[in-house]
Every structure is written in structure tokens, then in C-alpha cells.
Backbone as a chain_set.jsonl record, in Angstrom:
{"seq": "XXXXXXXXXXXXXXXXXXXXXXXXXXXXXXXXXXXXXXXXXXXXXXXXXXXXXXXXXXXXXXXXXXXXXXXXXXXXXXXXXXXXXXXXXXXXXXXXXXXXXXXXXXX", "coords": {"N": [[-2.085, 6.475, 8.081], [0.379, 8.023, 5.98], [0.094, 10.913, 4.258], [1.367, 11.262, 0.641], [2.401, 12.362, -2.341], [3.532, 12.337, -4.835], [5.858, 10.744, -6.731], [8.215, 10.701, -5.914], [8.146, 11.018, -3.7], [6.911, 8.741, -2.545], [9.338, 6.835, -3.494], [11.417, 7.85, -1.624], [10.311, 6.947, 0.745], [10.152, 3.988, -0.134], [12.749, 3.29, -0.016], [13.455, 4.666, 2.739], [12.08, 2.937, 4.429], [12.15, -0.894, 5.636], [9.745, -2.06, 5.404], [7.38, -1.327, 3.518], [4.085, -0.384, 2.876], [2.441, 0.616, -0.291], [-0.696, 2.522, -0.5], [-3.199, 2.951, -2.967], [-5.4, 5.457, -3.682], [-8.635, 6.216, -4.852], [-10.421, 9.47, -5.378], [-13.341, 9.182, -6.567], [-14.005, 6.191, -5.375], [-15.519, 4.809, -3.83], [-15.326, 2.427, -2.07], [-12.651, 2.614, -1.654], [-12.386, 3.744, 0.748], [-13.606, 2.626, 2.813], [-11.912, 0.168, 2.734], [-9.455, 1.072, 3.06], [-9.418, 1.842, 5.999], [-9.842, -0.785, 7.02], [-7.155, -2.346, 6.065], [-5.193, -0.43, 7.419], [-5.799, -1.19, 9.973], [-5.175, -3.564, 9.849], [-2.454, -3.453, 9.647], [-1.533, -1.854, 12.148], [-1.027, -3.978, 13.718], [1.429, -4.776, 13.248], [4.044, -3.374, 13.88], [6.468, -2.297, 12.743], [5.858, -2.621, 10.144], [5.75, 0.705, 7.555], [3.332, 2.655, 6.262], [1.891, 4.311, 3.384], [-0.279, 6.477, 1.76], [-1.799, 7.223, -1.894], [-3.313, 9.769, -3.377], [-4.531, 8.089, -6.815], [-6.329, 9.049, -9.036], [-5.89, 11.817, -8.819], [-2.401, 11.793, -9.35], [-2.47, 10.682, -11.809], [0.251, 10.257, -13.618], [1.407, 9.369, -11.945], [0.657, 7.048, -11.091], [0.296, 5.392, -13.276], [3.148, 4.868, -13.618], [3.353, 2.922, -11.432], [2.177, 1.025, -12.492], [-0.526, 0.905, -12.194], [-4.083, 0.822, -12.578], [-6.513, 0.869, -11.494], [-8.516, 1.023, -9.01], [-9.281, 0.006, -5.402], [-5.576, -0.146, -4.686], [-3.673, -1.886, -3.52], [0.395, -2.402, -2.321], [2.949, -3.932, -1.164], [6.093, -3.047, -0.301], [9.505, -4.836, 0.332], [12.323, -4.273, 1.404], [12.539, -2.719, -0.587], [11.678, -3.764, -3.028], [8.66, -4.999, -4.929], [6.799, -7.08, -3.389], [4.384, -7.834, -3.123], [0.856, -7.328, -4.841], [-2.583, -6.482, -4.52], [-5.483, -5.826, -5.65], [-8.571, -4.017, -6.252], [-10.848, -6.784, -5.409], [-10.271, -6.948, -2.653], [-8.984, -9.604, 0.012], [-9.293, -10.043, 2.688], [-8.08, -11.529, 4.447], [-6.994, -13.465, 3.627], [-4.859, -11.345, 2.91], [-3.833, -10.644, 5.232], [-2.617, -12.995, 6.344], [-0.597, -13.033, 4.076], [0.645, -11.021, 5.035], [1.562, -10.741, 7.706], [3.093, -13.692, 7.129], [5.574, -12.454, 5.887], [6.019, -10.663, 7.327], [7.574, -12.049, 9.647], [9.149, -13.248, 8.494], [11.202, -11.399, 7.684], [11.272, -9.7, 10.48]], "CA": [[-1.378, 6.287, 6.833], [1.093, 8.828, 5.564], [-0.295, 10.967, 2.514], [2.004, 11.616, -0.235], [1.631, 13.121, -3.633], [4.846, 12.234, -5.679], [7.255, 9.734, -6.992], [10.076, 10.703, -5.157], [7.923, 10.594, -2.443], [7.233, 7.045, -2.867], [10.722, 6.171, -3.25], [11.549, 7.953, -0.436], [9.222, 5.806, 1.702], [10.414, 2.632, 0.298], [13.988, 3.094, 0.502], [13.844, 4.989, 4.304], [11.525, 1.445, 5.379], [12.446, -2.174, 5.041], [8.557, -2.616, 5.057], [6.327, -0.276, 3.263], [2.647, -0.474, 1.858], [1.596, 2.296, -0.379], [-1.567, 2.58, -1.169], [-3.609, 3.858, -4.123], [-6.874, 5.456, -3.85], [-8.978, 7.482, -5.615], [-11.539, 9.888, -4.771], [-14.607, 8.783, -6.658], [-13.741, 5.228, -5.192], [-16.758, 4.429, -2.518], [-14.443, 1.01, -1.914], [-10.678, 2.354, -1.017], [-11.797, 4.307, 2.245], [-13.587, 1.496, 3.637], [-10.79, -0.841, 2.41], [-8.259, 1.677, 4.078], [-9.782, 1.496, 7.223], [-9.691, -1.845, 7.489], [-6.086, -2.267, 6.244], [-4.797, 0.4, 8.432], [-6.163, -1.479, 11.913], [-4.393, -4.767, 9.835], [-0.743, -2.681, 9.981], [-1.196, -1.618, 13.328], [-0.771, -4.965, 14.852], [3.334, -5.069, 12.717], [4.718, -2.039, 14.395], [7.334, -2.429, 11.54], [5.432, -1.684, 8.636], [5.079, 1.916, 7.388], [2.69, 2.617, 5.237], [1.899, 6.122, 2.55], [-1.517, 6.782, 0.489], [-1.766, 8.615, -2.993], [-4.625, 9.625, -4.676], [-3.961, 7.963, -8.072], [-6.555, 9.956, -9.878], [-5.159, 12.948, -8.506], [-1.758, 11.673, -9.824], [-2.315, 10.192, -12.59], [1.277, 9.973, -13.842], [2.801, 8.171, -10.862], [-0.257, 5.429, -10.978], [0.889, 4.794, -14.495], [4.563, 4.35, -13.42], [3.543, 1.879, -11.349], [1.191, 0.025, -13.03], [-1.653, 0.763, -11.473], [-4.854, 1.498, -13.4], [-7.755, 1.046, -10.848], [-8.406, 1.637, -7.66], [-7.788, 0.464, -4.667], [-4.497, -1.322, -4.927], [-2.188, -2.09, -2.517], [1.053, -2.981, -2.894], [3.785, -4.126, -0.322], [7.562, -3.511, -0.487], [10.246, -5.627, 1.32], [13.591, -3.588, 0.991], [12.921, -2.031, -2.148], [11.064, -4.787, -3.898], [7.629, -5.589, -4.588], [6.491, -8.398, -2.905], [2.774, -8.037, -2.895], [-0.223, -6.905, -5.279], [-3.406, -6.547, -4.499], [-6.626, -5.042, -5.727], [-9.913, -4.15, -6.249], [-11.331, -7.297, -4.515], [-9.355, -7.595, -1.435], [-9.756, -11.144, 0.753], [-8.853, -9.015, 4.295], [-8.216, -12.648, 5.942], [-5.406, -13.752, 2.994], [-4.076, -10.307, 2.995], [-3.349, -10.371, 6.78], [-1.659, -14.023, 6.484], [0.448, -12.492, 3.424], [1.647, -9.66, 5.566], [1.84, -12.108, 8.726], [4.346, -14.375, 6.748], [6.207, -11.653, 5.241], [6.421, -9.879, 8.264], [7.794, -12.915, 10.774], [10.179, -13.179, 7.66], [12.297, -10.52, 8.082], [11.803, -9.512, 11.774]], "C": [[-0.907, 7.663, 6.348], [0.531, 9.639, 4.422], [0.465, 11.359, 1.94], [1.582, 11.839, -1.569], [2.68, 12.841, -4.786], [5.176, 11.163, -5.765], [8.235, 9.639, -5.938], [9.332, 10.526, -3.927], [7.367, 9.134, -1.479], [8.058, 6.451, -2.404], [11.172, 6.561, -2.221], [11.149, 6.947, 0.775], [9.892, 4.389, 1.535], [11.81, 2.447, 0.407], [14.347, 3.328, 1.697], [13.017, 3.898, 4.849], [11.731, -0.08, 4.706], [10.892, -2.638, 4.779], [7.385, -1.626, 4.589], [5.338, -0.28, 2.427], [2.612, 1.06, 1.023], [0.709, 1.472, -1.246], [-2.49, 3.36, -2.351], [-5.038, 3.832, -4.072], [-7.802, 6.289, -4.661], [-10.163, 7.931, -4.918], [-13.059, 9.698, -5.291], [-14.834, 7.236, -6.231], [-14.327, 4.974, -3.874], [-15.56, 3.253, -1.632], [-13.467, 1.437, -0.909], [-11.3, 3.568, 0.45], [-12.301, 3.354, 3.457], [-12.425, 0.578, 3.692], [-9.599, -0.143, 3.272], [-8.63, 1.587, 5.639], [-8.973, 0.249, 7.957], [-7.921, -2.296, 7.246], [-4.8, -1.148, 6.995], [-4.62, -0.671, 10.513], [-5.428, -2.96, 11.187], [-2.675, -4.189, 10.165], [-0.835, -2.101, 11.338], [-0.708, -2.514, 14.579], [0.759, -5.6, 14.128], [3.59, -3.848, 13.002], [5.724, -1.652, 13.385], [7.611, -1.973, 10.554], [4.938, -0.144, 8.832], [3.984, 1.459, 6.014], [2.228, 4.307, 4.564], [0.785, 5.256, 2.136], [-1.167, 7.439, -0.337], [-2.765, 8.44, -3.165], [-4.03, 9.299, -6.044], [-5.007, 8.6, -8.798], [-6.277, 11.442, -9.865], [-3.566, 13.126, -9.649], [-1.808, 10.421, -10.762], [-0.847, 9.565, -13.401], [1.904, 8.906, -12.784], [1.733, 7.13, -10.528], [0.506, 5.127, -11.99], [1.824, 4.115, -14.333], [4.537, 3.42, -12.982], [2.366, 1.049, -11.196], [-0.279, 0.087, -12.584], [-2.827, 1.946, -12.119], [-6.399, 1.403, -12.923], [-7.394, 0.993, -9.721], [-9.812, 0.498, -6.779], [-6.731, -0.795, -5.051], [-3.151, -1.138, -4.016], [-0.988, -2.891, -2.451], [2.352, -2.656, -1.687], [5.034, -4.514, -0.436], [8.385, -3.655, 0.718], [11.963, -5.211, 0.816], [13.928, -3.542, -0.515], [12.312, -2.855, -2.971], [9.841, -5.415, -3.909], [7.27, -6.869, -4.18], [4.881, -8.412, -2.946], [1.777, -7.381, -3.487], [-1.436, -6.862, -5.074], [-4.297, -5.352, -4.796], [-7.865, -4.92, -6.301], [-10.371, -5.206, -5.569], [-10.478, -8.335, -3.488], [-9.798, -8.42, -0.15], [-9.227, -10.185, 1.844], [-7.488, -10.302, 5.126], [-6.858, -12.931, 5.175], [-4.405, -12.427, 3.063], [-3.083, -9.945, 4.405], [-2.286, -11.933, 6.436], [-0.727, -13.85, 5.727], [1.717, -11.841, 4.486], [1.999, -10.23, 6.859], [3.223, -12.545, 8.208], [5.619, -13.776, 6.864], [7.08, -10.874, 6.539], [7.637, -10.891, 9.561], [9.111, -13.27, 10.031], [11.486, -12.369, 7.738], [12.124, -9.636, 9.627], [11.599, -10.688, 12.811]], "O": [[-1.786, 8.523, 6.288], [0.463, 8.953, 3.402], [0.81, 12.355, 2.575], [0.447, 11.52, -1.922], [2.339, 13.378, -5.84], [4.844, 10.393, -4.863], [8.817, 8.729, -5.348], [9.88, 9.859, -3.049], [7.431, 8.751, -0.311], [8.037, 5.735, -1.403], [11.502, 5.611, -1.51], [11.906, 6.345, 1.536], [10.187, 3.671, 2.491], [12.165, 1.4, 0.947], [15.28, 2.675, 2.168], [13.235, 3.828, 6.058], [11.515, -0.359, 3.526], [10.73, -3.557, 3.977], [6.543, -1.23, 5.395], [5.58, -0.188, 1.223], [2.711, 2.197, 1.483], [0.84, 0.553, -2.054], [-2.264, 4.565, -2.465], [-5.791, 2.877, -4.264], [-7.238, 7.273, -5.14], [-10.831, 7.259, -4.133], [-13.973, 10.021, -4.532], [-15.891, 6.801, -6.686], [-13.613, 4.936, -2.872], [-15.109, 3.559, -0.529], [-13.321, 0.989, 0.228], [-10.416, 4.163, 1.067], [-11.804, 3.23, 4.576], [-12.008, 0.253, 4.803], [-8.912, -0.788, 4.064], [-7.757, 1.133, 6.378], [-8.104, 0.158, 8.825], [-7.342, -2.596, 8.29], [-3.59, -1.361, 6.922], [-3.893, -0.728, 11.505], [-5.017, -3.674, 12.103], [-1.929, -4.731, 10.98], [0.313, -1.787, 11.651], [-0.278, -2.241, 15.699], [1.165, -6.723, 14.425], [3.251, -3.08, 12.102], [5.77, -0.436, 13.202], [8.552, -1.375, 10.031], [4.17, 0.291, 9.691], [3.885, 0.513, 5.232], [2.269, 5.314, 5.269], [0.693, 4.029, 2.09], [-0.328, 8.307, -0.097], [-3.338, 7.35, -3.183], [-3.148, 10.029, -6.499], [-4.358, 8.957, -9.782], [-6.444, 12.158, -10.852], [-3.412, 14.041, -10.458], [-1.271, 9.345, -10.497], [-0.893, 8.393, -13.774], [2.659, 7.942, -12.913], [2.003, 6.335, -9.628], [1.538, 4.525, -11.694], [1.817, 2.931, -14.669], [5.291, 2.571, -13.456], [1.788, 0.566, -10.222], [-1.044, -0.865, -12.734], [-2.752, 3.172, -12.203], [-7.346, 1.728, -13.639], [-6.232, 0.926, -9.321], [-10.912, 0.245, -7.272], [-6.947, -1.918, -5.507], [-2.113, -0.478, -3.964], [-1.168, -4.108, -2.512], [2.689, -1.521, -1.35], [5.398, -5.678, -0.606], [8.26, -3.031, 1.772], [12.611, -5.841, -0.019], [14.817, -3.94, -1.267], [12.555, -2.435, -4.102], [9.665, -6.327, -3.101], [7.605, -7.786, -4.93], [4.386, -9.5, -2.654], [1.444, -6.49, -2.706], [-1.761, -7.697, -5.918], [-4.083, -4.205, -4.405], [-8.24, -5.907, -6.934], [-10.499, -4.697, -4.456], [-10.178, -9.527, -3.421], [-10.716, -8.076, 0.595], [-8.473, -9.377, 1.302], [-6.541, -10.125, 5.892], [-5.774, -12.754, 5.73], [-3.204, -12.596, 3.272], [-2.058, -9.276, 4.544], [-1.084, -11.705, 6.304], [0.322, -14.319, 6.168], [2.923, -12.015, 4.66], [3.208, -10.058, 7.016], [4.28, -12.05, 8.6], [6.553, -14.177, 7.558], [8.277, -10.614, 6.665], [8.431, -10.246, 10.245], [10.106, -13.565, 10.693], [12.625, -12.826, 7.842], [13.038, -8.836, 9.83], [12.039, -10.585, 13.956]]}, "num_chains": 1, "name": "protein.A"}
């Protein structure tokens, strides 16, 4: 997973991929590196999707922007448009059939 630190570097990401997760983690957050793990080895089997990390307590400002006020939360855009929220208690098994659908959808 990509790390980024910015806004623009965000937008960057989701405008240069038709499929891009970013995720939001923080560092006192026991949860989001197991949780990354495991959604990492789920995006490796859609060659498709990119995906970026931020620390959102790091950047506090660009969690705010987009909405995001705990940790972890992952959130999946489909040419520029959220399509997918999730967080704090993430089902692994619905999350994969989300990104499954989504994915068989546009490629």
C-alpha cells in the first residue's frame, strides 16, 4: 500500500486510478495494522485496484475533509466517486464480496 501524506496526494491517486482504496490509519490504533494486512492480501487478488495509506492522526486536517473521525476506515473510489465506507468493525468476508462486485463491474 502506497503511503501518502496530503490531499493532493489523495486526489492524485483517485483521479490517476479508476479503482482506488485509501486507507486511514492511525498510529495509536492496535486494529488498522492488523486490518491492513488483511485488506492488502484482499487487493492483491484485483490487480486493478490501487490502493494509498495516511496516517489520519498524523494529518489531522485531511481526515476531517473527508469525514473521517476514527480509525481504521476504508474507503473505495470508482472513477472519482465514493462508492464504499467502511470502518472500525470491518466484516473481511462482506468487504471482499463488495470489492468482488464492484470490481467485475467495471472490468
Amino acid at each position: 500500500m502506497k503511503k501518502v501524506s496530503s490531499d493532493e496526494d489523495i486526489k492524485q491517486e483517485i483521479k490517476n486510478n479508476m479503482m482506488e482504496v485509501v486507507f486511514f490509519t492511525g498510529s495509536k490504533c492496535g486494529a488498522c495494522e492488523s486490518i491492513k494486512i488483511k485488506i492488502e492480501s484482499i487487493i492483491k487478488r484485483y490487480p486493478k485496484i490501487q490502493a494509498c495509506e495516511i496516517n489520519g492522526e498524523d494529518n489531522l486536517e485531511v481526515a476531517a475533509k473527508y469525514n473521517v473521525f476514527s480509525f481504521p476506515i476504508f474507503l473505495l473510489y470508482i472513477k472519482g466517486k465514493e462508492y464504499l465506507r467502511i470502518g472500525r468493525n470491518v466484516n473481511l468476508l462482506e468487504l471482499e464480496r463488495d470489492i468482488e462486485r464492484y470490481y467485475k463491474m467495471i472490468f
